[in-house]
PQR file of N, CA, C, O and H, with PARSE charges and radii, in Angstrom:
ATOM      1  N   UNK A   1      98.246  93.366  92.323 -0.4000 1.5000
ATOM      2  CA  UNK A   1      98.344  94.669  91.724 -0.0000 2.0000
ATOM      3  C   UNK A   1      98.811  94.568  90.280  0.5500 1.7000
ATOM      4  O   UNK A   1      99.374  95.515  89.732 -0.5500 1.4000
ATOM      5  N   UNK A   2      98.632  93.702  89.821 -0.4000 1.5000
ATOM      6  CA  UNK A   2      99.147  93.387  88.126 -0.0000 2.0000
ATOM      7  C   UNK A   2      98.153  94.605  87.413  0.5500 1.7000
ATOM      8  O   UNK A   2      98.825  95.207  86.575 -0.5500 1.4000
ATOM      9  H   UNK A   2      98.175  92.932  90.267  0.4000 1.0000
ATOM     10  N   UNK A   3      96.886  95.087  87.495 -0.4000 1.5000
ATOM     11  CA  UNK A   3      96.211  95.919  86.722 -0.0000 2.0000
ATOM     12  C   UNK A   3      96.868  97.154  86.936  0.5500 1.7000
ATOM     13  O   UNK A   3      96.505  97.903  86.030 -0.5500 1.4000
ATOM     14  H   UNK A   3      96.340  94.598  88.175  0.4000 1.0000
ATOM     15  N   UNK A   4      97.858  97.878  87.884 -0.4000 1.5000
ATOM     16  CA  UNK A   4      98.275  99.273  88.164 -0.0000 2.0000
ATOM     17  C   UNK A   4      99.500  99.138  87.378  0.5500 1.7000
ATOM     18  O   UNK A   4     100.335  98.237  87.463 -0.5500 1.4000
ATOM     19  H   UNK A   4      98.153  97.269  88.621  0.4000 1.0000
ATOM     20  N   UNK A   5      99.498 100.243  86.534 -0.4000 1.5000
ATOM     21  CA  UNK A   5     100.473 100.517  85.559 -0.0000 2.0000
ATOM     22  C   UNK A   5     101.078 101.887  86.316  0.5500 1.7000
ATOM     23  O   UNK A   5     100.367 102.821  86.688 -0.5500 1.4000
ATOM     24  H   UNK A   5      98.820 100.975  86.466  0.4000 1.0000
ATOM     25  N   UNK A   6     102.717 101.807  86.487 -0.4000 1.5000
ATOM     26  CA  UNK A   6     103.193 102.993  86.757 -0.0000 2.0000
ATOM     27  C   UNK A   6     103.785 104.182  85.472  0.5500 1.7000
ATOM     28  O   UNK A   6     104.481 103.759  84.549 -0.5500 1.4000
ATOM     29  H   UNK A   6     103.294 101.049  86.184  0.4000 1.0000
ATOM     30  N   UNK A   7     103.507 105.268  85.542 -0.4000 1.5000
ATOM     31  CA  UNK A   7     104.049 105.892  84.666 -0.0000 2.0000
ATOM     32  C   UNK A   7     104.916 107.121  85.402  0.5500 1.7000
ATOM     33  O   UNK A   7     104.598 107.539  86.515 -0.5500 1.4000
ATOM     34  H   UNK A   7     102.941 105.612  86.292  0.4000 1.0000
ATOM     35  N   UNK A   8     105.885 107.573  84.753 -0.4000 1.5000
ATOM     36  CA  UNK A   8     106.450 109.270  85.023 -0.0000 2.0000
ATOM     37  C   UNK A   8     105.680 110.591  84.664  0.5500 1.7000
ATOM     38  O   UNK A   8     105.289 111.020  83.579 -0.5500 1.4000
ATOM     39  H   UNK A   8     106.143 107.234  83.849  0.4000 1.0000
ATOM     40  N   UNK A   9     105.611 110.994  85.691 -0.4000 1.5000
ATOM     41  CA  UNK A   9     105.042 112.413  85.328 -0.0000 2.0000
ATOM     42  C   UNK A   9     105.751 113.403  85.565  0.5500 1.7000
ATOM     43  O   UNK A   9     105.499 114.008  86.607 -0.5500 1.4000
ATOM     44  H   UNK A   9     105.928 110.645  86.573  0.4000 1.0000
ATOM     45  N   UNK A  10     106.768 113.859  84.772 -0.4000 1.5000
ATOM     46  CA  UNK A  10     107.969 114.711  85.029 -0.0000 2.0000
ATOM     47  C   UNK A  10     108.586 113.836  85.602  0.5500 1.7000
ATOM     48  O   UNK A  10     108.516 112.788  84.960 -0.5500 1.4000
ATOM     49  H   UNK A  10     106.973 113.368  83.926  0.4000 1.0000
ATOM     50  N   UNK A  11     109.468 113.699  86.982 -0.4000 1.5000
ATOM     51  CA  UNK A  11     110.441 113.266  87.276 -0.0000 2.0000
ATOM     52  C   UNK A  11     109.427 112.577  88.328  0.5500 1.7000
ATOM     53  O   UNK A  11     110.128 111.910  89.089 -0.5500 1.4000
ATOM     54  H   UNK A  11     109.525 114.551  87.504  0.4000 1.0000
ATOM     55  N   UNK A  12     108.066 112.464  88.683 -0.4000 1.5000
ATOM     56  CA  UNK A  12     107.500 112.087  89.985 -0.0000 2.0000
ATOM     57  C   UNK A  12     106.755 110.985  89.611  0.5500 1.7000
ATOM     58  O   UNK A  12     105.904 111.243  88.759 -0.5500 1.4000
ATOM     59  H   UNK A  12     107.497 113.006  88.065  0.4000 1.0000
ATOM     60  N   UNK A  13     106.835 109.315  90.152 -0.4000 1.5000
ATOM     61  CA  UNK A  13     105.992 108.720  89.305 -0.0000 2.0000
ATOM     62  C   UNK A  13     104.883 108.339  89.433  0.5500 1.7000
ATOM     63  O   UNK A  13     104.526 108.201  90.602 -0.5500 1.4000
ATOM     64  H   UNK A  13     107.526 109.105  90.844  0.4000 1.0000
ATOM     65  N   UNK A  14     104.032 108.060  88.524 -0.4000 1.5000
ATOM     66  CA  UNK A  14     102.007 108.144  88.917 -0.0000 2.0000
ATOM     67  C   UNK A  14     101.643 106.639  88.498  0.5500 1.7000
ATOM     68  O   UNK A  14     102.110 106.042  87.528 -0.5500 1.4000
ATOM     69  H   UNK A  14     104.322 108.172  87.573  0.4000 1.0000
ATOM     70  N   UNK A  15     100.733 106.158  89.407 -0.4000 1.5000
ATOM     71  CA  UNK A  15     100.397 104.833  89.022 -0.0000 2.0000
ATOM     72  C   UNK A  15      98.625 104.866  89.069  0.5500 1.7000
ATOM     73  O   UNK A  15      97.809 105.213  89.923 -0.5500 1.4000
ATOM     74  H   UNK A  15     100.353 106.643  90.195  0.4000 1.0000
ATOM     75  N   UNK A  16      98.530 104.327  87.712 -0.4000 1.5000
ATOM     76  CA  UNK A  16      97.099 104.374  87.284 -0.0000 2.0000
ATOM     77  C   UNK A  16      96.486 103.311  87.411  0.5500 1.7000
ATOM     78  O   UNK A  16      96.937 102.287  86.898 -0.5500 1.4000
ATOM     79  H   UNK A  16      99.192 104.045  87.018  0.4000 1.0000
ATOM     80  N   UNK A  17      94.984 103.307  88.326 -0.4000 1.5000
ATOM     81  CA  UNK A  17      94.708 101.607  88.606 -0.0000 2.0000
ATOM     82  C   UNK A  17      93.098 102.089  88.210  0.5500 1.7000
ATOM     83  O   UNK A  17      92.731 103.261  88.128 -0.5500 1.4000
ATOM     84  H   UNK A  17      94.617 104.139  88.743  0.4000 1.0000
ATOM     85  N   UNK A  18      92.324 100.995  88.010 -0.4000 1.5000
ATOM     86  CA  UNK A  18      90.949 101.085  87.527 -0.0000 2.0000
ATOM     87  C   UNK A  18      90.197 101.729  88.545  0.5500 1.7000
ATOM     88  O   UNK A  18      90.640 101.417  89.650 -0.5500 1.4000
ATOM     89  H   UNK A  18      92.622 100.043  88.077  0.4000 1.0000
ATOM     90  N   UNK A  19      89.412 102.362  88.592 -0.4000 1.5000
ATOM     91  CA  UNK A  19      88.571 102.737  89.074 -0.0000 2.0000
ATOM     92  C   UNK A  19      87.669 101.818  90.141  0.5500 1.7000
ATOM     93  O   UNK A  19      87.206 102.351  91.150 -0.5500 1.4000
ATOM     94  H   UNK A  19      89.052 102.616  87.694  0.4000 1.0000
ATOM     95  N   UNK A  20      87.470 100.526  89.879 -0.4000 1.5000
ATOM     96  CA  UNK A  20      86.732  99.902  90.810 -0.0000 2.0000
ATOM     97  C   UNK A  20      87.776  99.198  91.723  0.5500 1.7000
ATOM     98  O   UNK A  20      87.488  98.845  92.866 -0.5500 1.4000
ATOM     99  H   UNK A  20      87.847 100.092  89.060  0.4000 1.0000
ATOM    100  N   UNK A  21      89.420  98.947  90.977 -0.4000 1.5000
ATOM    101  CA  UNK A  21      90.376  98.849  92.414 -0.0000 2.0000
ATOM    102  C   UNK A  21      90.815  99.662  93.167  0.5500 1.7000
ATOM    103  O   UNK A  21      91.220  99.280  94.265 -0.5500 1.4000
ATOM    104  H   UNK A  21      89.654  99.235  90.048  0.4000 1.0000
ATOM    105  N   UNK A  22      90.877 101.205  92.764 -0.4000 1.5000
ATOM    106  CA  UNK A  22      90.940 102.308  93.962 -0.0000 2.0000
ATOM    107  C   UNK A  22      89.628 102.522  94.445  0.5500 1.7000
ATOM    108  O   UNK A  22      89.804 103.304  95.380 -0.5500 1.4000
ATOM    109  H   UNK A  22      90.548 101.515  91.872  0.4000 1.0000
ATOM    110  N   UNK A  23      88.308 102.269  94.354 -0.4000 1.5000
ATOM    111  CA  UNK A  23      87.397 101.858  95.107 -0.0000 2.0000
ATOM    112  C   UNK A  23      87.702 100.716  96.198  0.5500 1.7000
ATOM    113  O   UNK A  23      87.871 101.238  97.300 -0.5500 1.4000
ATOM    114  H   UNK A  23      88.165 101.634  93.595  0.4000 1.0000
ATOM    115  N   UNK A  24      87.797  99.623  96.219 -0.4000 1.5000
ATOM    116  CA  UNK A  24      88.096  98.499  96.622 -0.0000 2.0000
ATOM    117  C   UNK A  24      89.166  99.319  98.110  0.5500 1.7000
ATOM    118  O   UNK A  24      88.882  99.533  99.288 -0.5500 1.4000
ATOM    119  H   UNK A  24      87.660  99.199  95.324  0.4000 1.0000
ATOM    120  N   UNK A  25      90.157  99.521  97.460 -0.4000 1.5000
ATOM    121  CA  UNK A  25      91.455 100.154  98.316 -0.0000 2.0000
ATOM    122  C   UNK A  25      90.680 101.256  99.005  0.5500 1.7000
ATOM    123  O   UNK A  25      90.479 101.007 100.194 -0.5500 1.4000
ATOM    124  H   UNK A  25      90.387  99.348  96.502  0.4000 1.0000
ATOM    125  N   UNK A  26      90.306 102.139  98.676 -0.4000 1.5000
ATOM    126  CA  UNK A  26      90.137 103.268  99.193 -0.0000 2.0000
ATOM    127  C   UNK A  26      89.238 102.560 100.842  0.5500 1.7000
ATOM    128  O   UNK A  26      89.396 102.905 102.013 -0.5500 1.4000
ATOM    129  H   UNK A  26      90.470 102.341  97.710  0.4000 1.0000
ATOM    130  N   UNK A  27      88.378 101.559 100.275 -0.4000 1.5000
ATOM    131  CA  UNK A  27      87.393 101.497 101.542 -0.0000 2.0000
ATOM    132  C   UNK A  27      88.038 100.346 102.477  0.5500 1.7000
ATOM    133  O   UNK A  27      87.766 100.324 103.678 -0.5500 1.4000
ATOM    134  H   UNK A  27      88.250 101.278  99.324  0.4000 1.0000
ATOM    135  N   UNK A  28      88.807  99.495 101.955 -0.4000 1.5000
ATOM    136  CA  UNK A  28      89.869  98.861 102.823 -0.0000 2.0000
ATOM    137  C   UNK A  28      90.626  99.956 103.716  0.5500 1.7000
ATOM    138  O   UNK A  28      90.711  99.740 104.925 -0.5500 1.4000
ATOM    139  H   UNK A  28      89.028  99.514 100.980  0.4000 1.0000
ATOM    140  N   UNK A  29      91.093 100.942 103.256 -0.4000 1.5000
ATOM    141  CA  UNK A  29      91.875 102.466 104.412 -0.0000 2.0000
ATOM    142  C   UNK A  29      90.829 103.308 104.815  0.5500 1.7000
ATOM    143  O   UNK A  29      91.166 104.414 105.237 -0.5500 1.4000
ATOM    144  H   UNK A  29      91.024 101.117 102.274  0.4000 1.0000
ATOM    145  N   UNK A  30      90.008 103.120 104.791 -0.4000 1.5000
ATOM    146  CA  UNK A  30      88.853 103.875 105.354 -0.0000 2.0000
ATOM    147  C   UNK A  30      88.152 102.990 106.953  0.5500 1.7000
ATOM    148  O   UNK A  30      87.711 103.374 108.036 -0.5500 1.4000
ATOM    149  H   UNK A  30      89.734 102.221 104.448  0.4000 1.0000
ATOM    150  N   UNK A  31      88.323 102.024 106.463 -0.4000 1.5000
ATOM    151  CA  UNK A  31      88.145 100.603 107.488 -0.0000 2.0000
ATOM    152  C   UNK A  31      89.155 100.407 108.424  0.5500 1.7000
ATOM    153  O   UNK A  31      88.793 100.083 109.555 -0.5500 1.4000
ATOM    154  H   UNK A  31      88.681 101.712 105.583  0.4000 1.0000
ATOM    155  N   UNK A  32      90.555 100.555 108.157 -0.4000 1.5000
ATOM    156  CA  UNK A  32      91.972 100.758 108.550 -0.0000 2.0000
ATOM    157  C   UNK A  32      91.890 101.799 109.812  0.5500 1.7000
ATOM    158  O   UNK A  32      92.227 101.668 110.988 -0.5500 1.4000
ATOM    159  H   UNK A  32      90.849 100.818 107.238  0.4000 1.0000
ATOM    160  N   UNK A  33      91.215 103.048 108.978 -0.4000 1.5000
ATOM    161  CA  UNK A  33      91.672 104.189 109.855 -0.0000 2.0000
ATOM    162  C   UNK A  33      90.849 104.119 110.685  0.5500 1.7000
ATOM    163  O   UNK A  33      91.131 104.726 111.717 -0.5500 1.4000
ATOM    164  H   UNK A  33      90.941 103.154 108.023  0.4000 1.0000
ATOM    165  N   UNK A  34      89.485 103.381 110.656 -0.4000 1.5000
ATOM    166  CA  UNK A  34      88.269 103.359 111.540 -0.0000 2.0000
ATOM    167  C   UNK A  34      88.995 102.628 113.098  0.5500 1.7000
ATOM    168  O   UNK A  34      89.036 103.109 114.230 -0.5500 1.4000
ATOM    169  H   UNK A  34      89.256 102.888 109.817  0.4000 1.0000
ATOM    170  N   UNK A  35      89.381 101.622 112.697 -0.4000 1.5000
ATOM    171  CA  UNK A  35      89.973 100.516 113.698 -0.0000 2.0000
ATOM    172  C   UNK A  35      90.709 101.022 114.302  0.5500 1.7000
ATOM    173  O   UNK A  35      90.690 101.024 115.533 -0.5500 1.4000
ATOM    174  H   UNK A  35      89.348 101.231 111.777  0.4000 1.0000
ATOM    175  N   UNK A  36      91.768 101.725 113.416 -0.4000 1.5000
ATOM    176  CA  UNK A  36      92.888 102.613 114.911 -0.0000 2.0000
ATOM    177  C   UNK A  36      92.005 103.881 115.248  0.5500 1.7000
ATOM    178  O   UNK A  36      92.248 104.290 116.384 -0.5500 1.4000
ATOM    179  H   UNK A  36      91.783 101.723 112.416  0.4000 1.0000
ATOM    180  N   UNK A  37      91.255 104.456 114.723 -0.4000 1.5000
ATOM    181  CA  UNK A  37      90.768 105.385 115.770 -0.0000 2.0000
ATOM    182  C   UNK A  37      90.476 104.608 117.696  0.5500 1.7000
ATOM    183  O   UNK A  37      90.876 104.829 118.839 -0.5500 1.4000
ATOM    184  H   UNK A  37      91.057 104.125 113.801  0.4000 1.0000
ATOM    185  N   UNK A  38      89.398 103.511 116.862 -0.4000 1.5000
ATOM    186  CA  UNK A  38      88.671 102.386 117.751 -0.0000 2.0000
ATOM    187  C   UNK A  38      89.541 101.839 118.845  0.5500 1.7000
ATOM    188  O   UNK A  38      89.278 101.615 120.026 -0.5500 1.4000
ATOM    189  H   UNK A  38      89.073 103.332 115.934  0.4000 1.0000
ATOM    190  N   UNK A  39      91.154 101.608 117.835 -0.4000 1.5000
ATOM    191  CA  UNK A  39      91.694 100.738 119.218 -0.0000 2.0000
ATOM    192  C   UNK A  39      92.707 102.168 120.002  0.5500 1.7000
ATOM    193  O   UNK A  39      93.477 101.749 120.866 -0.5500 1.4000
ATOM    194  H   UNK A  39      91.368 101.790 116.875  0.4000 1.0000
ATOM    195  N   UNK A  40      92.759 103.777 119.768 -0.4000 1.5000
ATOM    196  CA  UNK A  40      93.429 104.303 120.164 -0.0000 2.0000
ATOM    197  C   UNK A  40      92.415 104.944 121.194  0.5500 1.7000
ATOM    198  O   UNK A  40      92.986 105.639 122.034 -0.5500 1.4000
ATOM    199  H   UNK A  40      92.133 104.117 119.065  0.4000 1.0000
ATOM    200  N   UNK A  41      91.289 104.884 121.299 -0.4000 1.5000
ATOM    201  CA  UNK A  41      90.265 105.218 122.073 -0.0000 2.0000
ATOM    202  C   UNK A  41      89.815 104.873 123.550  0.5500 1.7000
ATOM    203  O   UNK A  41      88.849 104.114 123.477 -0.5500 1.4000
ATOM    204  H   UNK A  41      90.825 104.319 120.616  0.4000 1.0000
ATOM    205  N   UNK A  42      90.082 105.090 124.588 -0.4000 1.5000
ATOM    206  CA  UNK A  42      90.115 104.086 125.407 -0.0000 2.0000
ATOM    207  C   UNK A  42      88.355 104.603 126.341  0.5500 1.7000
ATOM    208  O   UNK A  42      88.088 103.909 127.322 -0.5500 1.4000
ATOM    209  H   UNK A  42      90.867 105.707 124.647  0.4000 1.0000
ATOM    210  N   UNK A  43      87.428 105.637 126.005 -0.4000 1.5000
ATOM    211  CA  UNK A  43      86.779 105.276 125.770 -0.0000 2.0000
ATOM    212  C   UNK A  43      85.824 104.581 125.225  0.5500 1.7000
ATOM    213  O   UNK A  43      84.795 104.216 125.793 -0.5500 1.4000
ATOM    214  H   UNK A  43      87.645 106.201 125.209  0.4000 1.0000
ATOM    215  N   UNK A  44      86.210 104.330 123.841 -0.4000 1.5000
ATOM    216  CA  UNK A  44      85.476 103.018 123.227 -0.0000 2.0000
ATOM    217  C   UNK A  44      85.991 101.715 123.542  0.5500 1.7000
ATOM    218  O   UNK A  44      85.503 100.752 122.951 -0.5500 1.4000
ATOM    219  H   UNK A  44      87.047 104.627 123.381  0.4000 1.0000
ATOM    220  N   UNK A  45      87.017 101.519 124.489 -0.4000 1.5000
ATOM    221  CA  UNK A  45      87.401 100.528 124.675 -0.0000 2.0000
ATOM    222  C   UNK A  45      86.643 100.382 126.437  0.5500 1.7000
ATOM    223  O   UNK A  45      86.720  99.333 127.078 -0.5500 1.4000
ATOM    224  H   UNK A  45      87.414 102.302 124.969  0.4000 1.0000
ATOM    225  N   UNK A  46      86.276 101.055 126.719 -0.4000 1.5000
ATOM    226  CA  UNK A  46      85.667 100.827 128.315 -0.0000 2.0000
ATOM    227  C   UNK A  46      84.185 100.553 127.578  0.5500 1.7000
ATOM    228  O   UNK A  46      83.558  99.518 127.805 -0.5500 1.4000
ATOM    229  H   UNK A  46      86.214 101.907 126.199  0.4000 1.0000
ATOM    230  N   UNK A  47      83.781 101.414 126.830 -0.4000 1.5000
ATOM    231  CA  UNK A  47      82.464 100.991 126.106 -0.0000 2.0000
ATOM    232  C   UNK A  47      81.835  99.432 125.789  0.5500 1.7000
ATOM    233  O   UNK A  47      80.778  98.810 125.893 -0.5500 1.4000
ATOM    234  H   UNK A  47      84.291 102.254 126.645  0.4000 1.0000
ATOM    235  N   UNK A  48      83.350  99.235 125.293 -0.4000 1.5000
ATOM    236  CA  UNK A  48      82.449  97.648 124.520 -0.0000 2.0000
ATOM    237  C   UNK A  48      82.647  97.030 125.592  0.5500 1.7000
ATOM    238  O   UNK A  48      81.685  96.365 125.976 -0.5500 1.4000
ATOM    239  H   UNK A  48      84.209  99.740 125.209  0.4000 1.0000
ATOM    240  N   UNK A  49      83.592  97.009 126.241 -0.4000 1.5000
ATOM    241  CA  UNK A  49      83.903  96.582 127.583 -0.0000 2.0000
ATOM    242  C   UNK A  49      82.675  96.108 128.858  0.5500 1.7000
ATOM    243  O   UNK A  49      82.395  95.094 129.498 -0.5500 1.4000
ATOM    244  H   UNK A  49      84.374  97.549 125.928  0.4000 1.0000
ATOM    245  N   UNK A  50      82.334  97.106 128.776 -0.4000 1.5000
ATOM    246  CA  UNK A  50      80.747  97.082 129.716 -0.0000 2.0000
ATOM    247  C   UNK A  50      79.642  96.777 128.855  0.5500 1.7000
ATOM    248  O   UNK A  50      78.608  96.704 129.518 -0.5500 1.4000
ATOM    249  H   UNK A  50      82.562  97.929 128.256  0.4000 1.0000
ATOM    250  N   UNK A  51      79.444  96.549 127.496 -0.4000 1.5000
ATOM    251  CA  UNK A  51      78.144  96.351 126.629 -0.0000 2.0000
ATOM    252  C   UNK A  51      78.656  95.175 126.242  0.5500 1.7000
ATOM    253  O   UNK A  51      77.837  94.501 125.618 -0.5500 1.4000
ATOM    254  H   UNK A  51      80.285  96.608 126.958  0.4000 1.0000
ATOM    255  N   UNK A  52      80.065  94.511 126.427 -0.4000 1.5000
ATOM    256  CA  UNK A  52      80.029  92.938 126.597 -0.0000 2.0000
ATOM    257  C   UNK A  52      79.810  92.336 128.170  0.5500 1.7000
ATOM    258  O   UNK A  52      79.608  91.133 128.336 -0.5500 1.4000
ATOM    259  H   UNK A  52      80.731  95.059 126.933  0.4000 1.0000
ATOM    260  N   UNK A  53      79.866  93.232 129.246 -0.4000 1.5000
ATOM    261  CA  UNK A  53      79.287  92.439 130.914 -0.0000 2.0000
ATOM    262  C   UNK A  53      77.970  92.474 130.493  0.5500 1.7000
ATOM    263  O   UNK A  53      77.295  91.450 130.599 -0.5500 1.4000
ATOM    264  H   UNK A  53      80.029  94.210 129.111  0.4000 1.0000
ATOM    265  N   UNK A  54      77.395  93.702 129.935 -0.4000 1.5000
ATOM    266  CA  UNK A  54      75.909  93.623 129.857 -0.0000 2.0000
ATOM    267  C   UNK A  54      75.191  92.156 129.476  0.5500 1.7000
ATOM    268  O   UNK A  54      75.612  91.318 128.679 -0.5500 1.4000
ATOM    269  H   UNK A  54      77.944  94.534 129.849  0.4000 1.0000
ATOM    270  N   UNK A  55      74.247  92.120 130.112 -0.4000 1.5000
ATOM    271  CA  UNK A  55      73.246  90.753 129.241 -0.0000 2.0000
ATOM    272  C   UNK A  55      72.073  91.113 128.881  0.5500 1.7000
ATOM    273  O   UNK A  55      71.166  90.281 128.908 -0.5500 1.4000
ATOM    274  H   UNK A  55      73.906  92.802 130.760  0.4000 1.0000
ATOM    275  N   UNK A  56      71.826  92.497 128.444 -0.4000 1.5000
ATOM    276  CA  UNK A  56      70.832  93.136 127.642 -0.0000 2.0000
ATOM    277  C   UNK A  56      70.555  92.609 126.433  0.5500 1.7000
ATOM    278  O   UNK A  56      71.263  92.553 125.427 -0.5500 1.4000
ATOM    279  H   UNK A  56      72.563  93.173 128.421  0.4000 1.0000
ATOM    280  N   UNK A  57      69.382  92.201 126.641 -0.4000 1.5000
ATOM    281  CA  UNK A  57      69.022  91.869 124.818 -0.0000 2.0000
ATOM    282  C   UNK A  57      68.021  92.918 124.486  0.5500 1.7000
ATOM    283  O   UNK A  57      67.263  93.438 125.305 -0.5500 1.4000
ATOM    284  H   UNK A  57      68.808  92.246 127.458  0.4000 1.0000
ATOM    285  N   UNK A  58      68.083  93.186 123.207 -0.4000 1.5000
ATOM    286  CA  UNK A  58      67.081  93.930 122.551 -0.0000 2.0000
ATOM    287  C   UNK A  58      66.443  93.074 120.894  0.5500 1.7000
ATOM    288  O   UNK A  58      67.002  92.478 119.973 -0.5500 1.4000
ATOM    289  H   UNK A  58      68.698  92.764 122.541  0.4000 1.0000
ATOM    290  N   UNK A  59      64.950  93.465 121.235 -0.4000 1.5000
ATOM    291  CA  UNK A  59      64.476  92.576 120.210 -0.0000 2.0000
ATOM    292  C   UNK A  59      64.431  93.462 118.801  0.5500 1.7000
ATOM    293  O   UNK A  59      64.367  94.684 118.941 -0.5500 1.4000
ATOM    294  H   UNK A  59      64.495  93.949 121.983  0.4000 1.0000
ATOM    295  N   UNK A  60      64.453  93.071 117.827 -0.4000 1.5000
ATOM    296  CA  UNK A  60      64.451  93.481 116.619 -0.0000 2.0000
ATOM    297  C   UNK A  60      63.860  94.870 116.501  0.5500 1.7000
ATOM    298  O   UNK A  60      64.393  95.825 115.937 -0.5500 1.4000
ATOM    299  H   UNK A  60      64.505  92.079 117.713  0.4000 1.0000
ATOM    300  N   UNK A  61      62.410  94.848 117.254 -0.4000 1.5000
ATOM    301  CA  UNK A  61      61.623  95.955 116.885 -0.0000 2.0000
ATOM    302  C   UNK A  61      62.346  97.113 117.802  0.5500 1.7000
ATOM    303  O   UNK A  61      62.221  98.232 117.304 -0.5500 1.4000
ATOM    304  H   UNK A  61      61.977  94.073 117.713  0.4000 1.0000
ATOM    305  N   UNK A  62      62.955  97.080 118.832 -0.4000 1.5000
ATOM    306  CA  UNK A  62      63.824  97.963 120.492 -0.0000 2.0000
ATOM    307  C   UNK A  62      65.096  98.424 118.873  0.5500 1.7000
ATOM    308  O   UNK A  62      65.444  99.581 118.640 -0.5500 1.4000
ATOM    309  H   UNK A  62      63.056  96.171 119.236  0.4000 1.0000
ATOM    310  N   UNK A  63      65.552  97.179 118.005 -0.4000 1.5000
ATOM    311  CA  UNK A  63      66.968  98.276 117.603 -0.0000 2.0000
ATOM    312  C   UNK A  63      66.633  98.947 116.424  0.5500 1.7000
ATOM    313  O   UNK A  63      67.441  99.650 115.817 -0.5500 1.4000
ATOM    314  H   UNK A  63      65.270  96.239 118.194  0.4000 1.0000
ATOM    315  N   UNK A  64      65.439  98.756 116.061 -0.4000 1.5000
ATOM    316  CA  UNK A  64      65.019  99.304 115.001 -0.0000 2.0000
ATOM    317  C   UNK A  64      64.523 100.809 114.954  0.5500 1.7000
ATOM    318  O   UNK A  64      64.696 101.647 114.070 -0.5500 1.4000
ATOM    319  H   UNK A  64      64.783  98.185 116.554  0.4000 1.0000
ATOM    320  N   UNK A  65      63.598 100.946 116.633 -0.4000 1.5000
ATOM    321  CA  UNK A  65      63.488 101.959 117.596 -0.0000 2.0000
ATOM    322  C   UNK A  65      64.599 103.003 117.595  0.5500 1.7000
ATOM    323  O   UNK A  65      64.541 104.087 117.014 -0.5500 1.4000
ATOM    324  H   UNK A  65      63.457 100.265 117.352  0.4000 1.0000
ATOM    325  N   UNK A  66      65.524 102.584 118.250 -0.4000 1.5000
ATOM    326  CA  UNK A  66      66.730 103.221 118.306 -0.0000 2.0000
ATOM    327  C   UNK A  66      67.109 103.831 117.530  0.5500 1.7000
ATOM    328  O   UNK A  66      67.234 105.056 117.539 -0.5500 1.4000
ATOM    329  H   UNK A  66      65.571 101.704 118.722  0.4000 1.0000
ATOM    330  N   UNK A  67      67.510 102.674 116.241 -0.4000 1.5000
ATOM    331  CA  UNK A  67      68.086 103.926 115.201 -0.0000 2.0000
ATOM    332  C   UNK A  67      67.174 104.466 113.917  0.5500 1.7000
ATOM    333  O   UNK A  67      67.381 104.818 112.756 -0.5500 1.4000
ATOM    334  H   UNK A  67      67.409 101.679 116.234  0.4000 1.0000
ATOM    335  N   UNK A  68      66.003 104.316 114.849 -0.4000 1.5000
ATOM    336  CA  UNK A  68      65.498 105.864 113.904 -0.0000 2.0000
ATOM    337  C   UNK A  68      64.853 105.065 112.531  0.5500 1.7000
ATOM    338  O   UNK A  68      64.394 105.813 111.668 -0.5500 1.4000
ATOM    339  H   UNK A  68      65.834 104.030 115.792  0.4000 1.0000
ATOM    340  N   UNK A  69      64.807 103.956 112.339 -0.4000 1.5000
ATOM    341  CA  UNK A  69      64.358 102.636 111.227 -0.0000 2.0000
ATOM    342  C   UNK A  69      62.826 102.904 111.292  0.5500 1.7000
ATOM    343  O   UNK A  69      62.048 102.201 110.647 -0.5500 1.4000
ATOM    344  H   UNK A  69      65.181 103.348 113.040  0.4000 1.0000
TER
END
């Protein structure tokens, strides 16, 4: 974090970082919040659960099908 400069703004303080490192950050906590949704879910956790017993394969053209590609 050497590029984030803190400053005061009135008595509250603001820290200014480039634009492509609060990009960077922003989608690192976006990824964050994805995962605890994921691991607080215990339907998605019975999900992968059974689509890892599965031994379904699907060929390229079946997932391409699917989503609409």
């Amino acid at each position: 974090m050497k590029k984030a400069q803190i400053f005061k703004l009135g008595k509250s303080p603001v820290v200014v970082l480039p634009v492509r490192t609060w990009d960077k950050m922003r989608m690192k906590f976006e990824e964050m919040k994805e995962y605890l949704e994921m691991y607080n879910s215990a339907s998605y956790r019975k999900s992968i659960a059974r689509a890892r017993k599965s031994k379904k394969l699907y060929t390229p053209e079946e997932v391409y099908k699917k989503l609409g590609l």
